[in-house]
MMTF fields as JSON, N, C-alpha, C and O atoms, coordinates in Angstrom:
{
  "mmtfVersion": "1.0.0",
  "mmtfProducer": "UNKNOWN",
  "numBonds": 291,
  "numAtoms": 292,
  "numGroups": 73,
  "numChains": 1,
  "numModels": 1,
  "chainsPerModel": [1],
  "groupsPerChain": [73],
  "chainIdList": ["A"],
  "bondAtomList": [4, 2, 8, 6, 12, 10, 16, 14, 20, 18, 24, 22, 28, 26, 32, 30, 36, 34, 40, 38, 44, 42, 48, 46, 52, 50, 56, 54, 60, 58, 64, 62, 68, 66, 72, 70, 76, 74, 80, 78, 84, 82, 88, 86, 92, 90, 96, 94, 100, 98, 104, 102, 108, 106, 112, 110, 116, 114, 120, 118, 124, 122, 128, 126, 132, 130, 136, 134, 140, 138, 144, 142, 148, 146, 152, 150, 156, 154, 160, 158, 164, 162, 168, 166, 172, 170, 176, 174, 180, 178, 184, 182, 188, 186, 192, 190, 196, 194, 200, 198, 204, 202, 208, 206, 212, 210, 216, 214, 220, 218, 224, 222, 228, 226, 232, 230, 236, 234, 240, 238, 244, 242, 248, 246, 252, 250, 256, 254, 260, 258, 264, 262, 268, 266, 272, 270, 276, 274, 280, 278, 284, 282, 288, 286],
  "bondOrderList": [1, 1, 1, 1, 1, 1, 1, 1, 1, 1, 1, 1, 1, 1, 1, 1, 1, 1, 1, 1, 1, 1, 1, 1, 1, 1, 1, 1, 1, 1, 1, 1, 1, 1, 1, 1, 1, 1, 1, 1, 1, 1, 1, 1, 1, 1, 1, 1, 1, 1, 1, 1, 1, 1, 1, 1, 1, 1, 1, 1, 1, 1, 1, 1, 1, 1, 1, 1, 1, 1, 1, 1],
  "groupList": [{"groupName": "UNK", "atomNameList": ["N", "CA", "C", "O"], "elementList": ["N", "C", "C", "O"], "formalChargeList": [0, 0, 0, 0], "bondAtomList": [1, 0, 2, 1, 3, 2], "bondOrderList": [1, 1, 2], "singleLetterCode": "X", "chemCompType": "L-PEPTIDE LINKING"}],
  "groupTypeList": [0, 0, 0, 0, 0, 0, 0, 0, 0, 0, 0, 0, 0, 0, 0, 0, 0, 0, 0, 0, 0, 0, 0, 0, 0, 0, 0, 0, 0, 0, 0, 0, 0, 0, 0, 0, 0, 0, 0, 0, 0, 0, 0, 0, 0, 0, 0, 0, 0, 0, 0, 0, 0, 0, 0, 0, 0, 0, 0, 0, 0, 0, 0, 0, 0, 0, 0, 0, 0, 0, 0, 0, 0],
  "groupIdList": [1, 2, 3, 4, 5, 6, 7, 8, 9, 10, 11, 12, 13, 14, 15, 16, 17, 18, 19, 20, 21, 22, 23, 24, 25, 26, 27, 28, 29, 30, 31, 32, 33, 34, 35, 36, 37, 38, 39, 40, 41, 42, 43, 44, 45, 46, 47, 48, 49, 50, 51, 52, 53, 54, 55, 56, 57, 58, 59, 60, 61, 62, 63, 64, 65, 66, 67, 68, 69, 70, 71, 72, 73],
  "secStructList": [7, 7, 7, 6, 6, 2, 2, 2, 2, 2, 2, 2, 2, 2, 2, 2, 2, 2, 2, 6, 7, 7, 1, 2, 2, 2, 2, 6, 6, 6, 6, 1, 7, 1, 2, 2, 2, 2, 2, 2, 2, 2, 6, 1, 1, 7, 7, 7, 2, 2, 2, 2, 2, 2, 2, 2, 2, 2, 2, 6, 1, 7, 4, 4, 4, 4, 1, 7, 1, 1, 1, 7, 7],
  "xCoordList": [1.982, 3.386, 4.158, 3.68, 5.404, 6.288, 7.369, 8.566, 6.919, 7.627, 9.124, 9.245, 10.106, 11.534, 11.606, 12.723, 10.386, 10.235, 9.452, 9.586, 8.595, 7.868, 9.32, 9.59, 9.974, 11.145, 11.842, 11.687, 12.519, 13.268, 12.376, 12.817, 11.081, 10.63, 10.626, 10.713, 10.504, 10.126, 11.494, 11.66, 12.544, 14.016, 14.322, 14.937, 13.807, 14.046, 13.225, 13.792, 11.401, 10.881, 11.823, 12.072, 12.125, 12.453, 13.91, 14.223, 14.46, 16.246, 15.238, 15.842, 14.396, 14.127, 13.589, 13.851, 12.94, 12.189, 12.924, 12.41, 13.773, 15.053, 15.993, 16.556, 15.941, 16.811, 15.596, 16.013, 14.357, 13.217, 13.525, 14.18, 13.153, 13.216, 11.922, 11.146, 11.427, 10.336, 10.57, 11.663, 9.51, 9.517, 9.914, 10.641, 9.676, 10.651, 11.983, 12.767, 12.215, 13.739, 14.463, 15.622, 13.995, 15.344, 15.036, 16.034, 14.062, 13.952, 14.957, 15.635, 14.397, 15.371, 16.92, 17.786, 17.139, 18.66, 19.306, 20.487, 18.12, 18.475, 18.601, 19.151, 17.928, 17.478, 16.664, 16.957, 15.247, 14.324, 12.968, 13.199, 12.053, 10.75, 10.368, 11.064, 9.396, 8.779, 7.751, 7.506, 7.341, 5.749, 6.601, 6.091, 7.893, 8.483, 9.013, 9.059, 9.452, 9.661, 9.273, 9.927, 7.601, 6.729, 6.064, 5.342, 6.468, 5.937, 6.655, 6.196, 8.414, 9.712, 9.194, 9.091, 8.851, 8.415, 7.289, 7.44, 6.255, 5.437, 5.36, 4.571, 6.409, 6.561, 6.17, 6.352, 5.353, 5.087, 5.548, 4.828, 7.302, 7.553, 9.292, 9.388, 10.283, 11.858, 12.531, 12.228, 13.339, 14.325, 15.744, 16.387, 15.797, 17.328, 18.158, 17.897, 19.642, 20.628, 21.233, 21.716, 20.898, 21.529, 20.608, 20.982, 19.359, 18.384, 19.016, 20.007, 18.674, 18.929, 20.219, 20.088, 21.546, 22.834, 22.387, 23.158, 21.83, 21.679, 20.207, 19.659, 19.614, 18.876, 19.773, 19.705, 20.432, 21.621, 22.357, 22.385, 22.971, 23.922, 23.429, 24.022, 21.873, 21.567, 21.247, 21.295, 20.844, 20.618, 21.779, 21.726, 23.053, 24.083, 24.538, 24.882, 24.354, 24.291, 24.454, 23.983, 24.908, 24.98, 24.197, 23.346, 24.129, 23.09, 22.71, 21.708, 23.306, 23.215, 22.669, 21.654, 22.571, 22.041, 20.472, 19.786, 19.885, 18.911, 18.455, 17.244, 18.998, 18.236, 18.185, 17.824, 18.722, 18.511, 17.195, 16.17, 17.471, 16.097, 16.011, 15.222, 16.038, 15.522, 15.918, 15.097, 16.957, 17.606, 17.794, 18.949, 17.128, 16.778, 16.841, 16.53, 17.273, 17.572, 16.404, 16.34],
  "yCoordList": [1.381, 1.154, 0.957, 0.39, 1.477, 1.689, 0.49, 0.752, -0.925, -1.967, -1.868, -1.05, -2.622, -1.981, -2.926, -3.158, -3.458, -3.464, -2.392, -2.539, -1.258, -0.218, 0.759, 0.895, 1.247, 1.764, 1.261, 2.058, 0.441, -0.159, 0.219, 1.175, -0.228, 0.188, 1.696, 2.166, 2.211, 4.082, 4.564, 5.463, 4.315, 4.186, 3.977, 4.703, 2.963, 2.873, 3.209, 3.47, 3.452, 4.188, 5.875, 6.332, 6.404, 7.821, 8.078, 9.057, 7.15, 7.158, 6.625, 7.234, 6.037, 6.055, 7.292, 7.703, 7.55, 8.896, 10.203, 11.211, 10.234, 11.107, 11.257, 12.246, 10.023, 9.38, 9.557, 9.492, 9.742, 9.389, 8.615, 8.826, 7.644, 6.143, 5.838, 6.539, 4.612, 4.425, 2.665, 2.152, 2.235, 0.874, -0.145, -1.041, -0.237, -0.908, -0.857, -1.785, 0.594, 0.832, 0.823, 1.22, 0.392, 0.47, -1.217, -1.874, -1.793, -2.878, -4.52, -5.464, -3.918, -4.056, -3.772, -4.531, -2.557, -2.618, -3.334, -3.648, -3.525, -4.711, -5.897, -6.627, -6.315, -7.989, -8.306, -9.185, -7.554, -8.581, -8.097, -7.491, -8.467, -8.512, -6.765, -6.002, -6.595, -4.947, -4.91, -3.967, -6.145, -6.372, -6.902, -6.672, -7.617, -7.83, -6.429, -6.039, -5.601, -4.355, -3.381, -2.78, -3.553, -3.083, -3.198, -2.39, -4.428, -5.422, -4.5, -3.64, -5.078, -3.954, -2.865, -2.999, -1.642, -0.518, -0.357, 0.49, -1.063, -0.849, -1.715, -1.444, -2.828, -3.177, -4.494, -5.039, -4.804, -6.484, -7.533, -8.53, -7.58, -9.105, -7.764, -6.669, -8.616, -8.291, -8.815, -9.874, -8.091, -8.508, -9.35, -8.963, -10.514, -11.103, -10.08, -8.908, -10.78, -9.732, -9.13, -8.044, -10.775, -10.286, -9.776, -9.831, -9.265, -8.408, -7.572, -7.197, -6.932, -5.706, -5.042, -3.831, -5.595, -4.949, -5.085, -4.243, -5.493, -4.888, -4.188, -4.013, -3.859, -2.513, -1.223, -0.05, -1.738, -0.613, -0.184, 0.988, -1.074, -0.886, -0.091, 0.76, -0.645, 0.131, 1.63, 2.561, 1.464, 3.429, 4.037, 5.232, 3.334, 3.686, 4.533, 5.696, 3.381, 3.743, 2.694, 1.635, 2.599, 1.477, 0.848, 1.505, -0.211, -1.059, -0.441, -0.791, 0.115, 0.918, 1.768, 1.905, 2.551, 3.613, 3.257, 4.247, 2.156, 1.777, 1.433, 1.621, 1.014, 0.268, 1.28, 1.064, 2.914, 3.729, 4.325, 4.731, 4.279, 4.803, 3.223, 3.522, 1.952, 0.742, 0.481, -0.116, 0.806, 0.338, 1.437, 1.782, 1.845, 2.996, 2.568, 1.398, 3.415, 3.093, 4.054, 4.053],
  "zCoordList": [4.547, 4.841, 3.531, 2.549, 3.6, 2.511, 2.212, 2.332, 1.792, 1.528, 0.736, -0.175, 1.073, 0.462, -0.99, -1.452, -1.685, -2.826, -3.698, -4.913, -3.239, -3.172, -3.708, -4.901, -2.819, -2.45, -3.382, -4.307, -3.736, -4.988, -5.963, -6.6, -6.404, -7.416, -7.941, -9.076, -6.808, -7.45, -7.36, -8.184, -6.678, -7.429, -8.943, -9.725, -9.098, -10.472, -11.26, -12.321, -11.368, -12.036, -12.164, -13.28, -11.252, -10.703, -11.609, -12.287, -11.416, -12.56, -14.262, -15.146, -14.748, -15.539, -16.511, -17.641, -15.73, -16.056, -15.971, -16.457, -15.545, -15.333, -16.693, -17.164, -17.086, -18.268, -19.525, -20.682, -19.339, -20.333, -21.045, -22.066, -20.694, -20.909, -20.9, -20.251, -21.704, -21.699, -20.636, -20.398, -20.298, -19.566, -20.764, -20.334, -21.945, -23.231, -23.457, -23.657, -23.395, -23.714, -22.828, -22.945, -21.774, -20.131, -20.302, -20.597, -20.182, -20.141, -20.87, -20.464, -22.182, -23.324, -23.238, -23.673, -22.606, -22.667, -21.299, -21.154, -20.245, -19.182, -19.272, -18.448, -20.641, -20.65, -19.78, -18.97, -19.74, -18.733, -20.158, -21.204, -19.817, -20.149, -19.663, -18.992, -20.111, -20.339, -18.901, -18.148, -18.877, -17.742, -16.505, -15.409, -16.512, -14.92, -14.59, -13.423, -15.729, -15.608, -14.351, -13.498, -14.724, -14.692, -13.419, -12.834, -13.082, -11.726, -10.748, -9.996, -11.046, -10.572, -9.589, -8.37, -10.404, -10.641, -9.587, -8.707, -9.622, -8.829, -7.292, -6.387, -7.27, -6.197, -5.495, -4.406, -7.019, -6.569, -6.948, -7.009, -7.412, -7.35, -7.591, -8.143, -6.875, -6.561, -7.819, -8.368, -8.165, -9.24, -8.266, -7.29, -9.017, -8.321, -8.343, -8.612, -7.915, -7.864, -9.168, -9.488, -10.006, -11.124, -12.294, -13.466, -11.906, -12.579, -12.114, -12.74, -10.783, -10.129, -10.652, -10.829, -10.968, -11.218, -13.06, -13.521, -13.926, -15.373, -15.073, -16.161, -14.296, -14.441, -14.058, -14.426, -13.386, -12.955, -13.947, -14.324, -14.408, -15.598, -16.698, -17.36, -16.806, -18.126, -18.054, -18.858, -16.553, -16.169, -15.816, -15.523, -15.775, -15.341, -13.72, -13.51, -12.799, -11.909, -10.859, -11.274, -9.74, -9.04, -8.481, -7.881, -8.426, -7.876, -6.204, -5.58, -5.91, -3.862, -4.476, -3.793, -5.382, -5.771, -6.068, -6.323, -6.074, -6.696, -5.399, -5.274, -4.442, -3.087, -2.086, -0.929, -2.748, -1.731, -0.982, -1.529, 0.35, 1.633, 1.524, 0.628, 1.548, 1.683, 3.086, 3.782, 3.568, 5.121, 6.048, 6.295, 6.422, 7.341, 8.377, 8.6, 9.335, 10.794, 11.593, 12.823]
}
């Protein structure tokens, strides 16, 4: 089953890698750590809100844009 931290994570792996970005240099320009990054990404621990909107920022993109497919009907 596809957890909507799973889903958030490969969102933002997926805009990273798009951008070729490395997990340092998106990280870094978010202000978080490289390994919560990382956590992010793969789905086992949620960024607050106000992680979530400077990972956004730094990929340039909106934070809905990052939580997209999470609320499916």
């Amino acid at each position: 089953m596809v957890t909507p931290k799973k889903t958030l994570g490969a969102n933002i792996r997926r805009l990273r890698l798009l951008r070729r970005l490395s997990q340092e240099e998106l990280s870094e320009q978010a202000g978080i750590h490289y390994t919560f990054l990382g956590h992010i990404e793969r789905g086992t621990k949620a960024p607050s809100l106000t992680t979530l909107c400077s990972i956004a920022q730094a990929l340039t993109v909106t934070p809905s844009q990052l939580m997209r497919g999470i609320c499916q009907s």
